[in-house]
gemmi code that builds the backbone of each chain (N, CA, C; Angstrom):
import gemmi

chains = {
    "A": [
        ("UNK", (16.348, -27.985, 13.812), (17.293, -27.106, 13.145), (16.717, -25.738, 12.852)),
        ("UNK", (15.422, -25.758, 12.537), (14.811, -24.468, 12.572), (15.230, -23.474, 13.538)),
        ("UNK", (15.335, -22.354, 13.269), (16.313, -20.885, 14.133), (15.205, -20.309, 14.531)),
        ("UNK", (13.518, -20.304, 13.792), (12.608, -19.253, 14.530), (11.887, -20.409, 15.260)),
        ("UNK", (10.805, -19.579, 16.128), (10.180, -20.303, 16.994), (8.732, -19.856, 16.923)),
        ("UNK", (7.555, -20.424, 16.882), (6.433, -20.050, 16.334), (5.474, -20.970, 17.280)),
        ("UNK", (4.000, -20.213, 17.740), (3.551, -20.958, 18.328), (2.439, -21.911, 17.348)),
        ("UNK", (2.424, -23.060, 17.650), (2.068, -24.497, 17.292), (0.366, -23.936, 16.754)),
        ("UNK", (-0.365, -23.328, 17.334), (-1.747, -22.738, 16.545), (-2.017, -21.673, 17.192)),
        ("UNK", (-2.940, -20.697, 16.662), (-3.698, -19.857, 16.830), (-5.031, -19.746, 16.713)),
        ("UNK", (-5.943, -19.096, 17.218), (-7.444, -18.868, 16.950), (-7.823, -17.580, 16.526)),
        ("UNK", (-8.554, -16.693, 15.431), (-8.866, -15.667, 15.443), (-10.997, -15.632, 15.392)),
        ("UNK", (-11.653, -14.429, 15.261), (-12.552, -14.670, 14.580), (-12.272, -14.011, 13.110)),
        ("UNK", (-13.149, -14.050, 12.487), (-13.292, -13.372, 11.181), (-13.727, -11.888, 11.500)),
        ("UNK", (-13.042, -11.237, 10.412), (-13.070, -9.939, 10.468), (-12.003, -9.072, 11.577)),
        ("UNK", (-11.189, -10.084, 12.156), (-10.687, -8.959, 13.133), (-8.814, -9.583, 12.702)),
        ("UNK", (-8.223, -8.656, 13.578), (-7.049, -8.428, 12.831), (-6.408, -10.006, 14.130)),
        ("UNK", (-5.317, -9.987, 12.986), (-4.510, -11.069, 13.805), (-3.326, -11.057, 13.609)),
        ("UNK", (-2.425, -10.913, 14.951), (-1.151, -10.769, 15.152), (-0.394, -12.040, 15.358)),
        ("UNK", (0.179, -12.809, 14.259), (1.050, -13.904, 13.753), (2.477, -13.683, 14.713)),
        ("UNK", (2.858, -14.156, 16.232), (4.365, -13.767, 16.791), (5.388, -15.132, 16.077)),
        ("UNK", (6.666, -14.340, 16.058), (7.941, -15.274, 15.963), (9.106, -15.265, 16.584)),
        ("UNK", (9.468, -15.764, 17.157), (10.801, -15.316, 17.797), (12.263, -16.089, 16.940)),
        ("UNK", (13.296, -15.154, 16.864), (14.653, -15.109, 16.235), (15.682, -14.525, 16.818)),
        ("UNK", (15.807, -15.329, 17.899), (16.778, -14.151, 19.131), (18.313, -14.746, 18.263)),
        ("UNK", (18.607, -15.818, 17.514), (19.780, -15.623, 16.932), (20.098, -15.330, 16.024)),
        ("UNK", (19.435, -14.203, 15.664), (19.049, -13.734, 14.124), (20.591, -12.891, 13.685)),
        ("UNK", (20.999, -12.652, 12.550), (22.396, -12.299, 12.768), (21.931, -10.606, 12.031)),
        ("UNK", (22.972, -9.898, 11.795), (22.188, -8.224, 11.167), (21.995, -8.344, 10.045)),
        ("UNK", (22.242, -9.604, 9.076), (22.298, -9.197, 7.840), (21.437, -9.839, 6.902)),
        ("UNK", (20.537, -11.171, 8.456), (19.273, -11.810, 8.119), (18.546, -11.050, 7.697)),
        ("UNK", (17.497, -11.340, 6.846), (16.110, -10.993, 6.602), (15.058, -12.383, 6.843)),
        ("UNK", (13.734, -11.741, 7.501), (12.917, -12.435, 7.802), (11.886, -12.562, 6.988)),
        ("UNK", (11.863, -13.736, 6.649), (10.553, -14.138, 5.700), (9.510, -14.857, 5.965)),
        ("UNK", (7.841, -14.291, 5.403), (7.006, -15.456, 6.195), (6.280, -15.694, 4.603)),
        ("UNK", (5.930, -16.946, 5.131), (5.627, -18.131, 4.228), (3.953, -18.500, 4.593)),
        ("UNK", (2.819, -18.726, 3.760), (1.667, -19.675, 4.542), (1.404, -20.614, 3.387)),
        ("UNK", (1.117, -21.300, 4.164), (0.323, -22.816, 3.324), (-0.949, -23.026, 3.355)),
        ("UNK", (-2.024, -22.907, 2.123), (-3.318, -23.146, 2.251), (-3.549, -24.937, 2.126)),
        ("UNK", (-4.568, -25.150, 2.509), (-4.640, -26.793, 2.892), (-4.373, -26.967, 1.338)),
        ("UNK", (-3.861, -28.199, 1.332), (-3.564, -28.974, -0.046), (-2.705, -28.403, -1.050)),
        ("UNK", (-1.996, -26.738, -0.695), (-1.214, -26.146, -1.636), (0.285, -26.477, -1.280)),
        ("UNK", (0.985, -26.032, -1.964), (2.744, -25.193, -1.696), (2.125, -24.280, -1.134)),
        ("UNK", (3.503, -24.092, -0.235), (3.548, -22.681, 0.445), (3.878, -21.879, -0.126)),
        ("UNK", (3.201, -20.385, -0.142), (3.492, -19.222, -0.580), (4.014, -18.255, -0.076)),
        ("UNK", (4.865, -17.279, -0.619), (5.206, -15.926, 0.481), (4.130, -15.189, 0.478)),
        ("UNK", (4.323, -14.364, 1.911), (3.484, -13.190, 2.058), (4.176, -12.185, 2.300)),
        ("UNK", (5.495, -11.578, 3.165), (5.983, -10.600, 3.072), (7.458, -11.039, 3.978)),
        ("UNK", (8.734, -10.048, 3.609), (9.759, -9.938, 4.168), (9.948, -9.150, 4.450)),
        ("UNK", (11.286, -8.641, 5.755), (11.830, -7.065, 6.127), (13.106, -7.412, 6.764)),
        ("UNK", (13.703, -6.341, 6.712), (15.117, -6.652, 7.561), (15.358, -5.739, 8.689)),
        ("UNK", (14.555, -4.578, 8.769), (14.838, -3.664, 10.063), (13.217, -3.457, 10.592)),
        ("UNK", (13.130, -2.808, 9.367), (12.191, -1.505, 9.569), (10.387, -2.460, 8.827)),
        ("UNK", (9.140, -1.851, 9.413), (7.990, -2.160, 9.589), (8.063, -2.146, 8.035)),
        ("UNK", (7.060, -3.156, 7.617), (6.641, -3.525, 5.883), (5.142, -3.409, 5.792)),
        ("UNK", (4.706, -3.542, 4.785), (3.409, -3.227, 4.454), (3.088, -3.580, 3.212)),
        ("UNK", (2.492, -4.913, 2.765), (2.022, -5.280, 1.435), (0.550, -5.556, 1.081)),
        ("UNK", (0.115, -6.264, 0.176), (-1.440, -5.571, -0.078), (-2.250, -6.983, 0.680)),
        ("UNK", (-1.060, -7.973, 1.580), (-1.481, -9.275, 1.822), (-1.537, -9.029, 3.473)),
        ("UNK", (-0.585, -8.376, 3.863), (0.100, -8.722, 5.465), (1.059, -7.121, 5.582)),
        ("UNK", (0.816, -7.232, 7.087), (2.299, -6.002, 7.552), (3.130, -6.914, 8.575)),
        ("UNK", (4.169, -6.449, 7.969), (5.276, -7.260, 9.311), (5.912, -6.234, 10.208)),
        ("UNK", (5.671, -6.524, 11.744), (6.459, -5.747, 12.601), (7.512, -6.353, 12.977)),
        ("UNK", (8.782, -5.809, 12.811), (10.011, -6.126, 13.414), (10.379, -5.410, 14.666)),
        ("UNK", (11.040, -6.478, 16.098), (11.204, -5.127, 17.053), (12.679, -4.761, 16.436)),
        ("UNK", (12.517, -4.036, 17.727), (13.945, -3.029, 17.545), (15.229, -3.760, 17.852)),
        ("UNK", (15.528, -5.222, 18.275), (15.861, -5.598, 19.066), (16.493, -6.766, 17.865)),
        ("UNK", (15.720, -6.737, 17.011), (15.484, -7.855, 16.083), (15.263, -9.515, 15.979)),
        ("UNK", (15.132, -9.644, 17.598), (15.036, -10.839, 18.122), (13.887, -11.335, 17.742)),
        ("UNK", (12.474, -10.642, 17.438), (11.175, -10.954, 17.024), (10.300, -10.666, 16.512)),
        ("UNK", (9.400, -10.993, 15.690), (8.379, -10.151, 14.520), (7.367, -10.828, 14.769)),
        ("UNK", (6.211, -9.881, 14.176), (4.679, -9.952, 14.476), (4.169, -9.785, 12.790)),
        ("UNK", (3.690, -10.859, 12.448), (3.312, -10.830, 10.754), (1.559, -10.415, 11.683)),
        ("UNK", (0.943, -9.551, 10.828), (-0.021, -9.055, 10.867), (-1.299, -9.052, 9.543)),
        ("UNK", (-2.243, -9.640, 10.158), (-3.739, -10.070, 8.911), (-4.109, -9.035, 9.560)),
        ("UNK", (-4.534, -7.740, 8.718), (-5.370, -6.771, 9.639), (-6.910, -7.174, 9.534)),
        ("UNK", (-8.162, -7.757, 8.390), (-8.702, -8.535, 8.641), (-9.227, -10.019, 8.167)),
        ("UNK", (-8.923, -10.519, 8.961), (-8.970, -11.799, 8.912), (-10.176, -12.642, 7.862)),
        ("UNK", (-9.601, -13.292, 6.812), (-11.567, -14.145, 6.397), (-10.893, -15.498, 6.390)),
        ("UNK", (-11.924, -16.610, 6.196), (-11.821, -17.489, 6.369), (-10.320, -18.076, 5.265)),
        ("UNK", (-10.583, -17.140, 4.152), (-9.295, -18.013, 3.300), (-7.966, -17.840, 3.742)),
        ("UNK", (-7.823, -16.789, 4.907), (-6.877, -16.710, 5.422), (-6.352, -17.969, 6.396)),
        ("UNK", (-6.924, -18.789, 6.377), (-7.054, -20.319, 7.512), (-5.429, -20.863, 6.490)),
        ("UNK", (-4.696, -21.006, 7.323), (-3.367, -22.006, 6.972), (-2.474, -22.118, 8.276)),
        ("UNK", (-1.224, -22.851, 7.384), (0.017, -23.047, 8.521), (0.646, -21.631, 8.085)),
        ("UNK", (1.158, -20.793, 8.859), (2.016, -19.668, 8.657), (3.786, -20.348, 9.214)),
        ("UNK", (4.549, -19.623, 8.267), (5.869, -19.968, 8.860), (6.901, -18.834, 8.411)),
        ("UNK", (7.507, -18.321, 9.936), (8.696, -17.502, 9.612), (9.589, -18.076, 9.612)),
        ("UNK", (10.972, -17.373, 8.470), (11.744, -18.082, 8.460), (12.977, -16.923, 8.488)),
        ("UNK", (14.464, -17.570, 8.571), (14.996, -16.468, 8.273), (15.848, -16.922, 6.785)),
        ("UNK", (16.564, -15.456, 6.059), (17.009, -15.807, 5.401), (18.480, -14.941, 5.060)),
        ("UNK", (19.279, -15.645, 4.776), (20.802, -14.918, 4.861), (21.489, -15.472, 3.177)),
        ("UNK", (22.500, -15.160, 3.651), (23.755, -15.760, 2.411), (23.902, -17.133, 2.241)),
        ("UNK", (23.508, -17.714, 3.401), (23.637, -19.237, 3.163), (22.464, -19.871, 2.268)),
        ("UNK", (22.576, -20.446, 1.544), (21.567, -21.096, 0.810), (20.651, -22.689, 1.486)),
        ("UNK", (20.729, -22.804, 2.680), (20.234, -23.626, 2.793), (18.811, -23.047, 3.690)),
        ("UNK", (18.224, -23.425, 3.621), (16.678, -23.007, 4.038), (15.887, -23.739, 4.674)),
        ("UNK", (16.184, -23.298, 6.008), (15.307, -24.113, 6.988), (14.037, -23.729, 7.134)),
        ("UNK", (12.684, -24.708, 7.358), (11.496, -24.203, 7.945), (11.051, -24.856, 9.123)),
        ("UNK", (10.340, -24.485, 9.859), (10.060, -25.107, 10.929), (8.859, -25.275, 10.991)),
        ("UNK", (8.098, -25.898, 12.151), (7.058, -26.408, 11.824), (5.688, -25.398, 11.948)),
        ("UNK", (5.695, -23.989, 11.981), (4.647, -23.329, 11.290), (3.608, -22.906, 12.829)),
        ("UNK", (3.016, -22.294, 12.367), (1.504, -21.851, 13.258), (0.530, -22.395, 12.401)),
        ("UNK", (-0.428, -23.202, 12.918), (-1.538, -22.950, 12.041), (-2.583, -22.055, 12.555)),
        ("UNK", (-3.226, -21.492, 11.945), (-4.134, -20.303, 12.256), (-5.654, -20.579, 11.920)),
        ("UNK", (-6.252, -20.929, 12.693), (-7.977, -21.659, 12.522), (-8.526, -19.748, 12.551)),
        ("UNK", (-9.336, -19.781, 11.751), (-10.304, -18.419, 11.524), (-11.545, -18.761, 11.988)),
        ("UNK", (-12.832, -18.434, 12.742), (-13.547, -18.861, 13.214), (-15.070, -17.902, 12.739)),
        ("UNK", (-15.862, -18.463, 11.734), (-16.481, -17.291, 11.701), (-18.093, -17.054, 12.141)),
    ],
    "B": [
        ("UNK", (2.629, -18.303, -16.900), (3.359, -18.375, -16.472), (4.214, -19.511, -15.984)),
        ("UNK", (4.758, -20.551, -16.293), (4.631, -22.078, -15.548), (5.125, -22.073, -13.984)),
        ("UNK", (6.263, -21.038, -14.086), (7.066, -21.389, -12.005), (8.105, -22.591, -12.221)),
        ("UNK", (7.112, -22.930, -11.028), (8.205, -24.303, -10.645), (6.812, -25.686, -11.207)),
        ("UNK", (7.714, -26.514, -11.794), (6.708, -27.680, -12.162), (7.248, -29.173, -11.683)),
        ("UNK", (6.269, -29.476, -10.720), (6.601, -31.022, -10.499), (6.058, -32.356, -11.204)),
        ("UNK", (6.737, -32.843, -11.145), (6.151, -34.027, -12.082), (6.686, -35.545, -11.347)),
        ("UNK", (6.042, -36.605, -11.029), (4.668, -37.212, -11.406), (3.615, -36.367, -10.353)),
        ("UNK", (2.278, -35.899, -10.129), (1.842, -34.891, -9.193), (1.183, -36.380, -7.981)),
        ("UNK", (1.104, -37.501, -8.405), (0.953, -38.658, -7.808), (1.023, -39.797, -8.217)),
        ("UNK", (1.882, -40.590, -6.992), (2.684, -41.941, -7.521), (2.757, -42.859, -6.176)),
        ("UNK", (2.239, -44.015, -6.559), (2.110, -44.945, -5.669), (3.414, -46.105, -5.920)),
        ("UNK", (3.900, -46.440, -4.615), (5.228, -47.273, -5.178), (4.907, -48.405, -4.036)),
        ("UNK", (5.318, -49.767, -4.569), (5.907, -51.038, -3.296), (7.026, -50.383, -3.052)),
        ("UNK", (7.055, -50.683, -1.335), (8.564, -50.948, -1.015), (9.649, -51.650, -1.655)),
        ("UNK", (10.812, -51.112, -1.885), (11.967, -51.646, -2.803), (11.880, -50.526, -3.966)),
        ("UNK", (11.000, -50.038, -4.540), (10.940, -49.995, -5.746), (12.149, -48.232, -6.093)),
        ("UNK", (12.242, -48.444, -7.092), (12.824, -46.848, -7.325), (11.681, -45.724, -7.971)),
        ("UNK", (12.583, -44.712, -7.792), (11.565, -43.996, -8.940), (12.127, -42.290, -8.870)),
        ("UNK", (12.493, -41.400, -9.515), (12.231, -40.257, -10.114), (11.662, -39.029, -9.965)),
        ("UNK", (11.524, -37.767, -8.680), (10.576, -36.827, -8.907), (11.531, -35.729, -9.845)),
        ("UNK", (10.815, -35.225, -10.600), (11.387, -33.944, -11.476), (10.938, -32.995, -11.210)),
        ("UNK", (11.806, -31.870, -11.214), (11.204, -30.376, -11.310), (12.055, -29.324, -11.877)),
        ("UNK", (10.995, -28.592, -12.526), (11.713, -27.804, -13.849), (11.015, -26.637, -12.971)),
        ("UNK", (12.268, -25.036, -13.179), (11.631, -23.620, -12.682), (11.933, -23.380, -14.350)),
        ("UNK", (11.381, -22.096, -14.136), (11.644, -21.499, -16.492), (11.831, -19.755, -15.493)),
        ("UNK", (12.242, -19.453, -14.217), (12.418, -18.206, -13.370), (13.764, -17.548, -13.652)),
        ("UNK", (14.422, -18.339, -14.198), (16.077, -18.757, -14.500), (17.210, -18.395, -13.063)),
        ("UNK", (16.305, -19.271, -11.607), (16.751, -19.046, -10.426), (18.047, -19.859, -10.616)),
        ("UNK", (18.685, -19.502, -9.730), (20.324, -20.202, -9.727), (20.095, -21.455, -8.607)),
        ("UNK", (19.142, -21.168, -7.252), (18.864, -22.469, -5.994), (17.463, -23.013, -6.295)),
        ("UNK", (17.779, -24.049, -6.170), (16.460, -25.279, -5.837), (16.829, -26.097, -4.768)),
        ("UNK", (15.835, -26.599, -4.368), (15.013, -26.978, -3.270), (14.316, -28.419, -3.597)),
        ("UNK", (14.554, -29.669, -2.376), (13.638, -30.435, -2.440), (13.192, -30.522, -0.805)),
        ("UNK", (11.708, -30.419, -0.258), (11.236, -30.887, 0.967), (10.772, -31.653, 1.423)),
        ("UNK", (9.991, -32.264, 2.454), (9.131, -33.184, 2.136), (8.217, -33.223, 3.225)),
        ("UNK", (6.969, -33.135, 3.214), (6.202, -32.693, 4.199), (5.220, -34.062, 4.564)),
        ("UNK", (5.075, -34.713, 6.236), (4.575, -35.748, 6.556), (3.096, -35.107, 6.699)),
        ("UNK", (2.396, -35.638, 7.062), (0.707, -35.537, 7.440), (0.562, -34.269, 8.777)),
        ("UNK", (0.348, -33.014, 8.654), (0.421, -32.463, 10.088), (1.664, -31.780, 10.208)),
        ("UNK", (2.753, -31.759, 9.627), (4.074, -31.278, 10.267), (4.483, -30.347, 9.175)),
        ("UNK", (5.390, -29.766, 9.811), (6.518, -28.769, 8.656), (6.728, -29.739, 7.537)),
        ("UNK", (7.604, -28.279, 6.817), (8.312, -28.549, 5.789), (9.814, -28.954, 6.093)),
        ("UNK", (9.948, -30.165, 5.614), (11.592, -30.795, 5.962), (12.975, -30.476, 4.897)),
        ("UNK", (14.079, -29.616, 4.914), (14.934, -30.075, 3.484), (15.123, -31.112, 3.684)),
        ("UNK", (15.445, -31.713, 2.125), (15.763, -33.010, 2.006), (17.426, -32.504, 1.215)),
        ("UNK", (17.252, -32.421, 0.402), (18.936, -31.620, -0.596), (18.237, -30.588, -0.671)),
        ("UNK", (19.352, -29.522, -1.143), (19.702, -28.441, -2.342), (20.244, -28.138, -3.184)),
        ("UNK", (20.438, -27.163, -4.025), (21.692, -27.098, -5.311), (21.237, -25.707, -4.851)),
        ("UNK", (22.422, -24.786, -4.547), (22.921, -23.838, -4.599), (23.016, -22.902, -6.293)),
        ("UNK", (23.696, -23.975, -6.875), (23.784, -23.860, -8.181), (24.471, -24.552, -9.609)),
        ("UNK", (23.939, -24.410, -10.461), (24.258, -25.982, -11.658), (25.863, -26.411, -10.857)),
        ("UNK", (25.489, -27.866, -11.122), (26.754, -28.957, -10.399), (26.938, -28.931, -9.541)),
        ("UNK", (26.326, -27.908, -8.181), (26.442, -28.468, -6.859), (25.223, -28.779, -6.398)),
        ("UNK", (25.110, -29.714, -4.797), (23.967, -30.001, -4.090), (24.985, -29.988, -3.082)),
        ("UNK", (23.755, -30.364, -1.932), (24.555, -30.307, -0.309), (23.314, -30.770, 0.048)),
        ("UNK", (23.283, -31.349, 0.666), (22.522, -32.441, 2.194), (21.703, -31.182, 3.171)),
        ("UNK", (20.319, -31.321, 3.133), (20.263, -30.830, 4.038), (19.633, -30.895, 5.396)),
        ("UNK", (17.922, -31.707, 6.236), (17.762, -32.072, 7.762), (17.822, -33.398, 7.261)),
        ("UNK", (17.181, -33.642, 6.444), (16.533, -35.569, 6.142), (16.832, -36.156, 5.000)),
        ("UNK", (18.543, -35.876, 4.474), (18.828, -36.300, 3.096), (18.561, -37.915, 3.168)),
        ("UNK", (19.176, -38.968, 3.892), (19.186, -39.952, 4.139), (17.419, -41.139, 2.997)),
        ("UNK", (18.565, -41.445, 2.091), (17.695, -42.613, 1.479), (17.283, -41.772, -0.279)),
        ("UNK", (17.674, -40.743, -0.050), (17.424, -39.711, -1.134), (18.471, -39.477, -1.766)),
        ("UNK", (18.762, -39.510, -3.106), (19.874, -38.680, -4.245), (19.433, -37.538, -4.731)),
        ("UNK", (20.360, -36.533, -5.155), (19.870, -35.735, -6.038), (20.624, -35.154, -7.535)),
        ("UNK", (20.284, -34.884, -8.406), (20.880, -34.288, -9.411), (20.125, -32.763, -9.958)),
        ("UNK", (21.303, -31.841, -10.312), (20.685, -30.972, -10.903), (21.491, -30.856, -12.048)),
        ("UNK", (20.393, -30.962, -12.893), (20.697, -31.502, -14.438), (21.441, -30.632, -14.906)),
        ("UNK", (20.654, -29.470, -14.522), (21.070, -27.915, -15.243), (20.418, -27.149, -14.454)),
        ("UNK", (20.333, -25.814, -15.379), (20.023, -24.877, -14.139), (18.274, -24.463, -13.987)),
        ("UNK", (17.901, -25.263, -14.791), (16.032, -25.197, -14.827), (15.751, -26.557, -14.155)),
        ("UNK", (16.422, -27.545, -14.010), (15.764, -29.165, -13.431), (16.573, -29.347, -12.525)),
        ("UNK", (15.883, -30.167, -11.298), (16.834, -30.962, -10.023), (15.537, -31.874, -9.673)),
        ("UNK", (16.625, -33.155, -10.054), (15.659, -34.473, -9.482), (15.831, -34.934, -8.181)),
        ("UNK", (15.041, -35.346, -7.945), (15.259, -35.839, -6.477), (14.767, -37.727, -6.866)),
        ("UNK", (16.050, -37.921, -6.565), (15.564, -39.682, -7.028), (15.540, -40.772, -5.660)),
        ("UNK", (14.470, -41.639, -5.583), (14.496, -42.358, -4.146), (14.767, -44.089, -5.168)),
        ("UNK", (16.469, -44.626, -4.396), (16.547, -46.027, -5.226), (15.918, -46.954, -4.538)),
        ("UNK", (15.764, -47.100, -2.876), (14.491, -48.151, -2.546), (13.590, -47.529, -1.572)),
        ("UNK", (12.297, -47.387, -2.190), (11.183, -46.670, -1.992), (11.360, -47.568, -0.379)),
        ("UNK", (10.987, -46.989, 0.468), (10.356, -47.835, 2.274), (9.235, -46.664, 2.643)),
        ("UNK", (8.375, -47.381, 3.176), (7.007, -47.038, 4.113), (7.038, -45.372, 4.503)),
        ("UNK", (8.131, -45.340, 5.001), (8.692, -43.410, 6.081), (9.025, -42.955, 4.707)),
        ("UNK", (9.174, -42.769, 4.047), (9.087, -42.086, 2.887), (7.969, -41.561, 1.982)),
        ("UNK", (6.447, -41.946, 2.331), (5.662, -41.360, 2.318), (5.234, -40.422, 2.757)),
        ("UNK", (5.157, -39.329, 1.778), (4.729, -37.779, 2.159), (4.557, -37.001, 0.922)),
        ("UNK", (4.317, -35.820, 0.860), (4.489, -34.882, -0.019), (5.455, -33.947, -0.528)),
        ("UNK", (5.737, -34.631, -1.590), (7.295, -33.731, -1.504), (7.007, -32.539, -2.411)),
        ("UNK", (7.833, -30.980, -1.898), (7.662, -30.192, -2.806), (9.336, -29.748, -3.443)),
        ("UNK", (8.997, -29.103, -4.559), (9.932, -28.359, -5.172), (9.980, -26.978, -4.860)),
        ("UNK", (11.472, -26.060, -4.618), (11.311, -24.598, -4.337), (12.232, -24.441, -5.369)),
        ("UNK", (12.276, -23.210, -5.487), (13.519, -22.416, -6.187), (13.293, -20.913, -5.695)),
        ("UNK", (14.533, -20.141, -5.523), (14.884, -18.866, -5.837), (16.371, -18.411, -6.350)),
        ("UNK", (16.359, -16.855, -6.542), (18.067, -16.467, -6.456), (18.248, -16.459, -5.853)),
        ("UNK", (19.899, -16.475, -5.323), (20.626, -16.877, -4.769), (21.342, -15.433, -4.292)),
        ("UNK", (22.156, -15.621, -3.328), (22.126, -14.714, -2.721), (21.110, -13.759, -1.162)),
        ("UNK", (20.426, -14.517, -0.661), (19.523, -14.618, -0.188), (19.096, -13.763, 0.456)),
        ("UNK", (18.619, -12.725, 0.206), (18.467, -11.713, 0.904), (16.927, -11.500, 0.843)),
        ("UNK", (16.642, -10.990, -0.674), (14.791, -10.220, -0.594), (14.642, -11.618, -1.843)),
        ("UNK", (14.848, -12.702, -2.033), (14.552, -13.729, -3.234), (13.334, -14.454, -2.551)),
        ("UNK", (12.037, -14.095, -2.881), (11.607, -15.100, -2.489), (11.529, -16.542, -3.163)),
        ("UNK", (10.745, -17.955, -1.815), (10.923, -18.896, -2.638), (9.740, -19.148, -3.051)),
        ("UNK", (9.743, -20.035, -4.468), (8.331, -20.217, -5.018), (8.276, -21.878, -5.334)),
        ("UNK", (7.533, -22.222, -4.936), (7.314, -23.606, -4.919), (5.822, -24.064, -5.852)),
        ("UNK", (6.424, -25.649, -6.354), (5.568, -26.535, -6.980), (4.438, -26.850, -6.081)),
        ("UNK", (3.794, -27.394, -7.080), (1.865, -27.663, -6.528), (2.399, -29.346, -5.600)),
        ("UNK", (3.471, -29.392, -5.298), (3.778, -31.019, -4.448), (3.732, -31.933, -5.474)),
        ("UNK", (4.490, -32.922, -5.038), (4.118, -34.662, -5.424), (3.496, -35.812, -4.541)),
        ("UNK", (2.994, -35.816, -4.361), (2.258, -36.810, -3.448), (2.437, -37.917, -3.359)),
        ("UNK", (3.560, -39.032, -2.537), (4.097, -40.050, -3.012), (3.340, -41.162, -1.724)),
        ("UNK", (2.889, -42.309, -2.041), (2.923, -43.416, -1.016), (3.300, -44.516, -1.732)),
        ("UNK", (4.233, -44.763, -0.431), (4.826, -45.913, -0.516), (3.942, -47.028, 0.643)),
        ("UNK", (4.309, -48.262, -0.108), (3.382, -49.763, 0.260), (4.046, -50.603, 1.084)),
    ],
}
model = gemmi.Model(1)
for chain_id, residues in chains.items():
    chain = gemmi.Chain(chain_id)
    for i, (resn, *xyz) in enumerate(residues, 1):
        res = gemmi.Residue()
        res.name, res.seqid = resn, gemmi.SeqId(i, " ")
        for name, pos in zip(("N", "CA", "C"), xyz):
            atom = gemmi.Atom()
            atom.name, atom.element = name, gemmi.Element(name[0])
            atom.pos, atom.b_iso = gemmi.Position(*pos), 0.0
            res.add_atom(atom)
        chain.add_residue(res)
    model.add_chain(chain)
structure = gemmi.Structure()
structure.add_model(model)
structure.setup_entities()
């Protein structure tokens, strides 16, 4: 049921930036995209949302294309506590809230 | 600050048995959230409440009730605990309206069933 699509893991090293992809090609205009990560043994937390235009918080930047079909959550650099499942999601008027099953992101240092 | 608070944070049950998860937000969000996450996988809905006196079903309601008491608590009650029902269940809440709300979730409940 999940609407985004995320790949199953990633690898980075430490210290270097890492580009998180999602795809939402049925994203509607009035979605906003939200990403979520989970540190081992926690709840998941937010890290940042946007609805058009590029974001920038003191955690993550999210690129949205132009197209709005897909976004790139961005660790510019990476440390080990950054190691979780990442998950985009979208979010609209409807209140029900799907997640899907996440990236996990191994940091390697 | 408290959030969202789950309660029992771990509970071991026989099959058959019933039992109770609670969760209180003090955010004074209007939606809550119950999920439930297996070993390795996403996060699943199980219900929601939109808002006090409603819920709706949402991927994996099946074997699960829910109540929302009011607008700070929604239980998620299981009446016969079975084996596939072991996992971690969390609590979310946000406002409603869904646009920039983010959701904030409980530290999990950690349930196995026998």
């Amino acid at each position: 049921d999940a609407k985004t699509t995320q790949p199953n893991s990633m690898e980075s090293n430490e210290e270097e930036p890492v580009h998180l992809p999602c795809n939402h090609s049925t994203i509607s205009g009035t979605d906003y995209i939200h990403w979520y990560r989970q540190l081992p043994s926690q709840g998941p937390e937010y890290v940042i949302h946007g609805l058009t235009s590029n974001v920038n918080n003191r955690m993550a930047s999210l690129a949205i294309a132009e197209d709005r079909k897909s976004s790139t959550l961005i660790l510019h650099r990476a440390t080990l506590r950054d190691a979780a499942v990442y998950y985009c999601i979208e979010r609209n008027r409807d209140d029900k809230i799907i997640f899907g099953k996440g990236t996990r992101l191994h940091i390697l240092p | 600050n408290a959030g969202v608070t789950q309660t029992p944070k771990f509970q071991v049950l026989k099959t058959g048995q019933s039992m109770t998860l609670q969760c209180a937000q003090d955010m004074n969000h209007n939606s809550m959230y119950w999920y439930r996450q297996d070993p390795g996988m996403g996060l699943r809905l199980i219900y929601y409440s939109a808002s006090e006196g409603t819920t709706d079903k949402g991927e994996v309601p099946n074997g699960y009730n829910v109540s929302r008491l009011n607008k700070r608590e929604f239980s998620l009650r299981l009446e016969s605990a079975a084996p596939s029902q072991t996992s971690v269940y969390f609590c979310a809440s946000t406002r409603r309206g869904g646009d920039t709300g983010e959701l904030f979730f409980g530290e999990g409940s950690r349930l196995t069933v026998l």
